[in-house]
PAFI-556731 format. One record per residue (C-alpha): residue number from 1; residue in one letter; x, z, y. Coordinates in steps of 0.001 Angstrom, whole numbers, plus 524288, in hexadecimal, padded with zeros to 5 digits. Layout:
<recs>
@num->NUM residuo->a x->X z->Z y->Y
...
</recs>
This chain:
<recs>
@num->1 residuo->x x->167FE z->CDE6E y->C98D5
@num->2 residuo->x x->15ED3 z->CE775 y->C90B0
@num->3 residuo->x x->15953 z->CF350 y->C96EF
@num->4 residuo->x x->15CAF z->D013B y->C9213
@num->5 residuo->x x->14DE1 z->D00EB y->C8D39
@num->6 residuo->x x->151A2 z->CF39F y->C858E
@num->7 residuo->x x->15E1D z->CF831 y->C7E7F
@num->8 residuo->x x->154A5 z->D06CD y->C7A49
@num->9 residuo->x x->14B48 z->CFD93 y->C75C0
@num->10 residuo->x x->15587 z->CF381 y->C6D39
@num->11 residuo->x x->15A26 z->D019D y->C684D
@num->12 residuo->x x->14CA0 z->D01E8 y->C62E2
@num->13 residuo->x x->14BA1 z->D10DC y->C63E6
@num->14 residuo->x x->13E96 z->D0FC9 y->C5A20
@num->15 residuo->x x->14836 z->D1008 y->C508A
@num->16 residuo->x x->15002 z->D1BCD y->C53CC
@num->17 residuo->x x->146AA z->D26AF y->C4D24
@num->18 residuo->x x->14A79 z->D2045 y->C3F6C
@num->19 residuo->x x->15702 z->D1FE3 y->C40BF
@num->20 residuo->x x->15603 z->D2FDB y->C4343
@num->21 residuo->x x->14E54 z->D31BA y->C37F3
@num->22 residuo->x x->15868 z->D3047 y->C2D1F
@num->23 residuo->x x->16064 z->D39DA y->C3656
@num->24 residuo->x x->1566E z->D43B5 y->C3440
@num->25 residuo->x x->154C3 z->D41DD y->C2777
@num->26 residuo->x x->16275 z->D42E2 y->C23A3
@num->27 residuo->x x->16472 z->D4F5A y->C2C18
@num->28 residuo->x x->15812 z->D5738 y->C2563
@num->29 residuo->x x->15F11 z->D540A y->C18FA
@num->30 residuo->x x->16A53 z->D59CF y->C1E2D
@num->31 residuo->x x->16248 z->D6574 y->C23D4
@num->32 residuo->x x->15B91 z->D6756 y->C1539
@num->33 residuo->x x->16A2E z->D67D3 y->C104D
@num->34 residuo->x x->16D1A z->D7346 y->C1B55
@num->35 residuo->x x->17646 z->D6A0F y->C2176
@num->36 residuo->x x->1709B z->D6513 y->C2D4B
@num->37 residuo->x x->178FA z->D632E y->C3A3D
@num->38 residuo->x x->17527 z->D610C y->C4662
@num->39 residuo->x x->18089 z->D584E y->C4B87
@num->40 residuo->x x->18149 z->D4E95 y->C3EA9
@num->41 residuo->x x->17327 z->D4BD4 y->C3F77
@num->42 residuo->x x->1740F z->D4966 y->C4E12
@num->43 residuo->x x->17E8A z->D3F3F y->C4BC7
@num->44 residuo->x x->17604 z->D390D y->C4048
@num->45 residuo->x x->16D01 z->D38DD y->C4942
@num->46 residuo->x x->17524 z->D31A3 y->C535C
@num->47 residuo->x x->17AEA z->D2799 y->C4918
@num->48 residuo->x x->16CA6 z->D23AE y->C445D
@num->49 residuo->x x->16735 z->D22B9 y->C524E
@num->50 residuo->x x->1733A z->D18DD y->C5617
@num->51 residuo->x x->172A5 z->D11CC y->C4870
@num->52 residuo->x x->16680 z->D0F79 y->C4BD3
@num->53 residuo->x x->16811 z->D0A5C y->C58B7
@num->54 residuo->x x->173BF z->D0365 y->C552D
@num->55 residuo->x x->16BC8 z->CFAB1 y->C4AEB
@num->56 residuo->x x->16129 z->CF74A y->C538A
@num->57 residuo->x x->16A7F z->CF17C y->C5EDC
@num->58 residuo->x x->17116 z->CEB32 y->C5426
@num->59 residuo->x x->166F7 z->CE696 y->C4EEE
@num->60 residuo->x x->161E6 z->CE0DB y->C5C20
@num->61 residuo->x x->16E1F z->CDBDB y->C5D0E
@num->62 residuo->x x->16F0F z->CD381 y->C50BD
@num->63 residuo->x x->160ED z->CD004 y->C4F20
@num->64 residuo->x x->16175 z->CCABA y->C5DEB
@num->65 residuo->x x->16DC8 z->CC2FC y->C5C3D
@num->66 residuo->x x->16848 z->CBBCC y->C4F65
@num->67 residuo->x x->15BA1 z->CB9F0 y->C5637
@num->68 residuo->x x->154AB z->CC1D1 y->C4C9A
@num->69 residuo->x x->14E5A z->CC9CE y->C5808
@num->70 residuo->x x->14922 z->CBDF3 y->C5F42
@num->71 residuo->x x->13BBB z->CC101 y->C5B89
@num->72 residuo->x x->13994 z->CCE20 y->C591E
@num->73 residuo->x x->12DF8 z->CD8B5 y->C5A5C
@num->74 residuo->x x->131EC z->CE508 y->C5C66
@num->75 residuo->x x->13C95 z->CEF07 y->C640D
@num->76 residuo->x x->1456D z->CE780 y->C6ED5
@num->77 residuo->x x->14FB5 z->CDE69 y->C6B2D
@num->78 residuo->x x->15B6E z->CDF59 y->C7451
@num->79 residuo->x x->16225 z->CD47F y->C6F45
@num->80 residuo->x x->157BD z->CC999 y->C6C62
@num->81 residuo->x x->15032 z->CCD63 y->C7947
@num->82 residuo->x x->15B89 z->CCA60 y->C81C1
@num->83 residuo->x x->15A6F z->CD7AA y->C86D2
@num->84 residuo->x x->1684F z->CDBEE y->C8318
@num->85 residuo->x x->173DD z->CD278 y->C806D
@num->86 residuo->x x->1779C z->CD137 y->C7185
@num->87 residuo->x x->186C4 z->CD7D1 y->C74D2
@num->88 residuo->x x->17E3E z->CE26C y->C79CE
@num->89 residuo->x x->17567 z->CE6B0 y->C6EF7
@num->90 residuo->x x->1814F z->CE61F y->C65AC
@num->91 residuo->x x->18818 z->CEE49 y->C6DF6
@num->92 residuo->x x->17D33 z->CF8C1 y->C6DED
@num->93 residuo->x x->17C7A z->CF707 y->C5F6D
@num->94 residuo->x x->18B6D z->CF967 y->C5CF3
@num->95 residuo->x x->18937 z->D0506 y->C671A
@num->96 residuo->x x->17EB0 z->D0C5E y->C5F74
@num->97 residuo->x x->18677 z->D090C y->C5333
@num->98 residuo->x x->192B3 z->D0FF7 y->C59BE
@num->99 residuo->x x->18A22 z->D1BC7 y->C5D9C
@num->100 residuo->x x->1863D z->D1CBF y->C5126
@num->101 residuo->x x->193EA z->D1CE8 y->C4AC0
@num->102 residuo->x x->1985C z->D25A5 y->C54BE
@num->103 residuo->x x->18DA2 z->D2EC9 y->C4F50
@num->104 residuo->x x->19041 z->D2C87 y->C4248
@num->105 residuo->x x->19E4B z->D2EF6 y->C4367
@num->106 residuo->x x->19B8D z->D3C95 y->C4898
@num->107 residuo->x x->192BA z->D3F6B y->C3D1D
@num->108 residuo->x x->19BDF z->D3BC0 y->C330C
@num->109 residuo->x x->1A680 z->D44BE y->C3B62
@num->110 residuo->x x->19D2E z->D5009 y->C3B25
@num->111 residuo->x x->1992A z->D4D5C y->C2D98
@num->112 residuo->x x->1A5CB z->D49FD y->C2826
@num->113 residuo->x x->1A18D z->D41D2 y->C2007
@num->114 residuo->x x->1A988 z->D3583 y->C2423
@num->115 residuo->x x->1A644 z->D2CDC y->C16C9
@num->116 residuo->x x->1996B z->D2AC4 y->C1F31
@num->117 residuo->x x->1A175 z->D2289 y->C29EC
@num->118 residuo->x x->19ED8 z->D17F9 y->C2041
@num->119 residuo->x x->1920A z->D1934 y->C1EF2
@num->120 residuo->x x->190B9 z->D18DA y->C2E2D
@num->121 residuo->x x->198A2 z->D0D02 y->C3076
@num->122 residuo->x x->18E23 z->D061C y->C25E3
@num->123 residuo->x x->18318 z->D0A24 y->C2D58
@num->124 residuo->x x->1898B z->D03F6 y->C38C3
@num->125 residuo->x x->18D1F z->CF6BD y->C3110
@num->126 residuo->x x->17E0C z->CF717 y->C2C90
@num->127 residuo->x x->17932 z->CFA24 y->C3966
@num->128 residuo->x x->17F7B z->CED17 y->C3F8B
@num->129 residuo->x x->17E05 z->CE2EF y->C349F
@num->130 residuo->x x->16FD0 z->CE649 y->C30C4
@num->131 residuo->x x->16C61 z->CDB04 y->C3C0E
@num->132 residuo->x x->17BAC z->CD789 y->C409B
@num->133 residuo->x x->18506 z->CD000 y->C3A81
@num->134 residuo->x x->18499 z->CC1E8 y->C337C
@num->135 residuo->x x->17CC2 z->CC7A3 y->C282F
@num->136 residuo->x x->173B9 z->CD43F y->C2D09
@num->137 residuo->x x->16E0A z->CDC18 y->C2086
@num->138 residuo->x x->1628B z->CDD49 y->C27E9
@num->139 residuo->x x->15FBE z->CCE21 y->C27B0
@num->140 residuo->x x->161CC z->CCE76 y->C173F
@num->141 residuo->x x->15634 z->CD82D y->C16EF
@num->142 residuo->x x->16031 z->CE3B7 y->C1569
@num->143 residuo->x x->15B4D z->CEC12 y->C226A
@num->144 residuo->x x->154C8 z->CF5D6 y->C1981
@num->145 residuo->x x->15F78 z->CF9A3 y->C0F8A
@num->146 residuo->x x->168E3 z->CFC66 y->C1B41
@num->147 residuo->x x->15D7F z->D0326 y->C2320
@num->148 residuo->x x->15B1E z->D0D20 y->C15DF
@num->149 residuo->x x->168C3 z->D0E7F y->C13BB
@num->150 residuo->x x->16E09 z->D11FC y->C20D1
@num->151 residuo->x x->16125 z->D170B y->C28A0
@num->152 residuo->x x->15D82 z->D1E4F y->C1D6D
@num->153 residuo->x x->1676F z->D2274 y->C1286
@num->154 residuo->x x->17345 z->D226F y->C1B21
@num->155 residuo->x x->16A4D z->D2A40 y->C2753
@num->156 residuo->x x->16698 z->D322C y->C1ECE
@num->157 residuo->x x->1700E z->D3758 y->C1632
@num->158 residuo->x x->17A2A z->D34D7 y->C20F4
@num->159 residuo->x x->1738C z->D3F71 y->C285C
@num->160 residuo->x x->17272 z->D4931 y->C1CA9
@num->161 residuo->x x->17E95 z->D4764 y->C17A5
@num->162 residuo->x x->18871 z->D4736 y->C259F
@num->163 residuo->x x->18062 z->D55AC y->C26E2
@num->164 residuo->x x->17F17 z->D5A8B y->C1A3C
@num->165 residuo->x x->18B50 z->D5426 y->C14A8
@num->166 residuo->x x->1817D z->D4EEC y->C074D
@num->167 residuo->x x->174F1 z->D49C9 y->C05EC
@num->168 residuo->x x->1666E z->D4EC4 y->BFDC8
@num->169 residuo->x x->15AAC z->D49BB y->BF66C
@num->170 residuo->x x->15440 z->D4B66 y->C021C
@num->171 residuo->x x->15C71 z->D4331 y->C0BB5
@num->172 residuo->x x->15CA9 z->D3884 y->C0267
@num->173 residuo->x x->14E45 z->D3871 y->C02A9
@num->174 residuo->x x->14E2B z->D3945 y->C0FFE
@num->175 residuo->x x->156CF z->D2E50 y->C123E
@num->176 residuo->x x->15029 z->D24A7 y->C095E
@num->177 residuo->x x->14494 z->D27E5 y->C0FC6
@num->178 residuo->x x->149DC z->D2480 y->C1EB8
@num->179 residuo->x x->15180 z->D181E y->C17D3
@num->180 residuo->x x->143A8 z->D1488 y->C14DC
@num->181 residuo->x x->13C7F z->D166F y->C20EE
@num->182 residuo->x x->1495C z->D0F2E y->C28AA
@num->183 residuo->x x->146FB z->D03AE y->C2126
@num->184 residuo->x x->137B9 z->D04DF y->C225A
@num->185 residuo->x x->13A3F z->D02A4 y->C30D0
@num->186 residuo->x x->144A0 z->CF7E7 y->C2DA2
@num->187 residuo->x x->13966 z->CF0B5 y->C26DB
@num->188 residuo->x x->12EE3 z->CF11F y->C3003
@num->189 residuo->x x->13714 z->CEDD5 y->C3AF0
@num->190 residuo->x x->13A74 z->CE117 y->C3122
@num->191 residuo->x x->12BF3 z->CDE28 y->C2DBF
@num->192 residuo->x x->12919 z->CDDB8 y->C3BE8
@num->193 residuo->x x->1338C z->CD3CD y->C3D01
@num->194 residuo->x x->1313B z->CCAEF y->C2F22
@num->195 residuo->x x->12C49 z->CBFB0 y->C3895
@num->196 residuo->x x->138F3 z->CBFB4 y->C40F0
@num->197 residuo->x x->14267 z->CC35D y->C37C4
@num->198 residuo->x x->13D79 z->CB898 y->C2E51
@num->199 residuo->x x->13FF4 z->CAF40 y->C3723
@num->200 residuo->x x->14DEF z->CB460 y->C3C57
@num->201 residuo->x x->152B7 z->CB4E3 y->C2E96
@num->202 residuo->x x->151EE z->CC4E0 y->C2EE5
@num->203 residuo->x x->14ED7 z->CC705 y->C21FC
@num->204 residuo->x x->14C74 z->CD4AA y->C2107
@num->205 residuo->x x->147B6 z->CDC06 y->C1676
@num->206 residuo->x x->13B0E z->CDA41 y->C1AA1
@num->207 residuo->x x->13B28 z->CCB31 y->C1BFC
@num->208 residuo->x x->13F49 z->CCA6B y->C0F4C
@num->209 residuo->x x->134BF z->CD40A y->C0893
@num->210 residuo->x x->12A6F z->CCCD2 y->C10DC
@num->211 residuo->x x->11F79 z->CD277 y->C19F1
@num->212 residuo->x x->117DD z->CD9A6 y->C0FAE
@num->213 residuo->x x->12131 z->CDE66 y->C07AE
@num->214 residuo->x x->129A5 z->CE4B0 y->C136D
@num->215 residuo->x x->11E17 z->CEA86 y->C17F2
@num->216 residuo->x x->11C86 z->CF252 y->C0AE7
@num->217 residuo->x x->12BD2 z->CF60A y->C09EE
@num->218 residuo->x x->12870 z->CFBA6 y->C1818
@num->219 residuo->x x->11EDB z->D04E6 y->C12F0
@num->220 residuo->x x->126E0 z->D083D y->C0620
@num->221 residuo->x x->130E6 z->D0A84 y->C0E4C
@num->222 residuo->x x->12833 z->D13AA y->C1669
@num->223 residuo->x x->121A8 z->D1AEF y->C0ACF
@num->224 residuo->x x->12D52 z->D1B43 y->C0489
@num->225 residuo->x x->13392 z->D2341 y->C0E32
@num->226 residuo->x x->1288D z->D2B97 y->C0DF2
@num->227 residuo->x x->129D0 z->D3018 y->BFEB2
@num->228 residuo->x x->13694 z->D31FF y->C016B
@num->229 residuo->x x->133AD z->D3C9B y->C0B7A
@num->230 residuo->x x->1293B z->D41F8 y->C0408
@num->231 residuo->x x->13435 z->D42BD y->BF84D
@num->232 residuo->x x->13C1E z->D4A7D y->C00DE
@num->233 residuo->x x->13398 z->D560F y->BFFB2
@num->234 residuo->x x->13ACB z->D58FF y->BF2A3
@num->235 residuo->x x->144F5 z->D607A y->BFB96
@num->236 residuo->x x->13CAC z->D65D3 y->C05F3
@num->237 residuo->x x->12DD6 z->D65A6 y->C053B
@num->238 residuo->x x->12C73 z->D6462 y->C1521
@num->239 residuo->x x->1312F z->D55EC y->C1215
@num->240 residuo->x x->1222C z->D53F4 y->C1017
@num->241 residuo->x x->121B4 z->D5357 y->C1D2A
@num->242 residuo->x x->12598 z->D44A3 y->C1E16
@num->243 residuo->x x->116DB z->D4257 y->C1784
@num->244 residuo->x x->111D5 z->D4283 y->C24DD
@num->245 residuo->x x->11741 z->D370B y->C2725
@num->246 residuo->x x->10CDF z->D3165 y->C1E26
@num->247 residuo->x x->10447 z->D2BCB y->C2809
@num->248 residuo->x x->10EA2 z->D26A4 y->C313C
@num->249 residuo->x x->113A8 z->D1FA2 y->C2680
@num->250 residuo->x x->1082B z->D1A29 y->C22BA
@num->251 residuo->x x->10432 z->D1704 y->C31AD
@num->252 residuo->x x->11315 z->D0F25 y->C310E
@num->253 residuo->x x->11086 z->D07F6 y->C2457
@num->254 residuo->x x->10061 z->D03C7 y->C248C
@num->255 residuo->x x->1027F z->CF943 y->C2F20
@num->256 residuo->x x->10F38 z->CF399 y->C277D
@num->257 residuo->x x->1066D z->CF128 y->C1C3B
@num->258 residuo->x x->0FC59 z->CEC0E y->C23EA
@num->259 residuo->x x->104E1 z->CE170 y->C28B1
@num->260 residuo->x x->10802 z->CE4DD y->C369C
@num->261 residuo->x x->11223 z->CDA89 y->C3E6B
@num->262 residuo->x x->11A0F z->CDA75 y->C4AA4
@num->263 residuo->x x->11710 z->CE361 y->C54E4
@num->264 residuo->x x->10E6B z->CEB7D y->C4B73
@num->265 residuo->x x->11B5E z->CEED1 y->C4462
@num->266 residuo->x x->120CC z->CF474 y->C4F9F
@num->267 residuo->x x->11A97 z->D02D9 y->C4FDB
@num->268 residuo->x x->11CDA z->D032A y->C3FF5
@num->269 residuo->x x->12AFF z->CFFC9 y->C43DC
@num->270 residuo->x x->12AFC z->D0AAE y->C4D24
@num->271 residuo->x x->1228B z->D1449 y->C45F0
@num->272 residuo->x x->12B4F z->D128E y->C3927
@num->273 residuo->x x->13652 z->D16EC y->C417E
@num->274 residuo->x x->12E8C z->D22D0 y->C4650
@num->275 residuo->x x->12A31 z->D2562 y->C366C
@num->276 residuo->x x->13929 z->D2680 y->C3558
@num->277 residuo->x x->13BA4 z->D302E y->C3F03
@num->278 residuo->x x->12F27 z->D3613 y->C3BF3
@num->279 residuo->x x->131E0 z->D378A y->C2C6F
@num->280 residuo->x x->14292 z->D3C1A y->C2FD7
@num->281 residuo->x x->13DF4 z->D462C y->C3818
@num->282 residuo->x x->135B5 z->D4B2B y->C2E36
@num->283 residuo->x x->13D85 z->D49C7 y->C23B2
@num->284 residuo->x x->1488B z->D4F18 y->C29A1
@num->285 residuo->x x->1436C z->D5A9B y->C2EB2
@num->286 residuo->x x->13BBB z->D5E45 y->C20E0
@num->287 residuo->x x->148A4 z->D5DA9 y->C19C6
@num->288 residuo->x x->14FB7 z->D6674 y->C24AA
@num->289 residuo->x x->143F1 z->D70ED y->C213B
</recs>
C-alpha cells in the first residue's frame, strides 16, 4: 500500500507550477482587456492544477501497465514500483480528471459560454489516451502537438476568453509562448528517456528526431518562447520584463547542448518547470500593468 508521501510524489508536484502558468497568462490578458475576475481565474486555476494531476496518475498508470516504466530515472512510479496497485492509480487518475471537470463545469456556468464544454471533454479524451488506450498519441511521437494545443493555446485563451468573453494579440502571443515552453519540458523529460523508450517501443517525438536533434528543438523551443515574450512588448512595454529570464534560460539550455544524460536531466526537468512559472508570472503580471 503506498504511503501518503508515495501517492504526493506519483502526483509529481514538480510539475504543478507549469500547469499554473498558462492560468496566469490567460488571466493578465484578461486583466489588459479590463476584464479580469477573481472567481473564473480561480477555477482555471483549479482545472489546470487537476488536469495536471490527472495526466500524471494516468500516465503512471498506463506506462506501468505496458511496462514502459520498468526502468525509469526520475519522479516515483506508483504503478511499476509496486507501490500502489494498478486499479488504484487509475482510480486517482479518473479522480483528478473528475475534479477537474467539476471545475470546468463551473467556469463554463459562470462564463456562459457553454460551446467550451466541448473543448473540455477533449482535453479530458487527450489527457487519458496520450499513454492509455490500444494506440496512445504519445507513443506515435504526438505528445508535443497535444501538449501546445491544450497546455498552451487552450490554457491560455481558455482563461482570457471564459473572463473577458474574446481574446487579443497579446494572449495569443502569450499562449504560443507557454505551448512552447510545455512542450520544451515534454522533450527533455523524453531525451532523458531515448534509451528506455527505444527499447519499450515509446517512440516519442524525441526518439524519432534522435539525441542531437531533440536536444536542439529543446532549445528552439526555449528561445522561441522567449521572442515571443519579448514580442509582447508591442502592447505593453513592461513585457520586457520576461528578458530577465535570459540567464535562467541559458543556465536550462547550455548543459542540453552539451550532452547531459540521466540523472543530469533531472534538475533541467525541474528547472524548465520553474522557467514556466517563472516566465507566466511575469508575463502575466506585465500585461495586467
Amino acid at each position: 500500500m503506498a504511503t501518503p508521501r508515495q501517492w504526493i510524489a506519483g502526483a509529481r508536484p514538480r510539475t504543478l507550477p507549469a500547469a499554473a502558468a498558462p492560468v496566469f497568462v490567460g488571466t493578465g490578458a484578461a486583466a489588459q482587456l479590463d476584464s479580469f475576475h477573481a472567481g473564473a481565474a480561480a477555477l482555471a486555476l483549479l482545472v489546470a492544477l487537476a488536469m495536471q494531476v490527472g495526466v500524471n496518475y494516468a500516465n503512471d498508470y498506463s506506462d506501468g501497465i505496458r511496462g514502459t516504466d520498468a526502468d525509469r530515472v526520475g519522479p516515483m512510479r506508483l504503478t511499476a514500483s509496486l507501490a500502489a496497485r494498478p486499479s488504484q492509480v487509475r482510480a486517482a487518475a479518473f479522480g483528478s480528471l473528475a475534479v477537474g471537470a467539476l471545475a470546468g463545469l463551473g467556469l463554463v456556468a459562470l462564463s456562459g459560454q457553454w460551446w467550451l464544454l466541448a473543448v473540455g471533454a477533449a482535453a479530458i479524451v487527450a489527457a487519458w489516451f496520450y499513454t492509455g488506450g490500444k494506440r496512445p498519441y504519445g507513443y506515435m511521437g504526438l505528445g508535443e502537438v497535444f501538449v501546445f494545443v491544450f497546455f498552451g493555446l487552450v490554457a491560455v485563451l481558455g482563461t482570457t476568453y471564459t473572463q473577458a468573453g474574446r481574446i487579443s494579440w497579446a494572449s495569443g502571443l502569450g499562449a504560443v509562448a507557454i505551448g512552447l515552453i510545455a512542450c520544451a519540458i515534454l522533450m527533455v523529460n523524453n531525451i532523458r528517456d531515448i534509451p528506455t523508450d527505444h527499447v519499450a517501443g515509446k517512440r516519442t517525438l524525441a526518439v524519432r528526431l534522435g539525441d542531437h536533434r531533440a536536444r536542439r528543438a529543446y532549445c528552439a523551443m526555449i528561445w522561441g518562447a522567449m521572442l515571443l515574450g519579448v514580442l509582447c512588448a508591442l502592447t505593453t512595454p513592461w513585457a520586457l520584463s520576461v528578458v530577465l529570464l535570459a540567464f535562467p534560460a541559458t543556465l536550462l539550455t547550455l548543459p542540453v547542448l552539451a550532452g547531459a544524460r540521466g540523472r543530469l536531466l533531472v534538475p533541467v526537468l525541474g528547472g524548465t518547470g520553474l522557467f514556466e512559472l517563472a516566465f507566466g508570472l511575469l508575463l502575466g503580471f506585465s500585461l495586467a500593468l
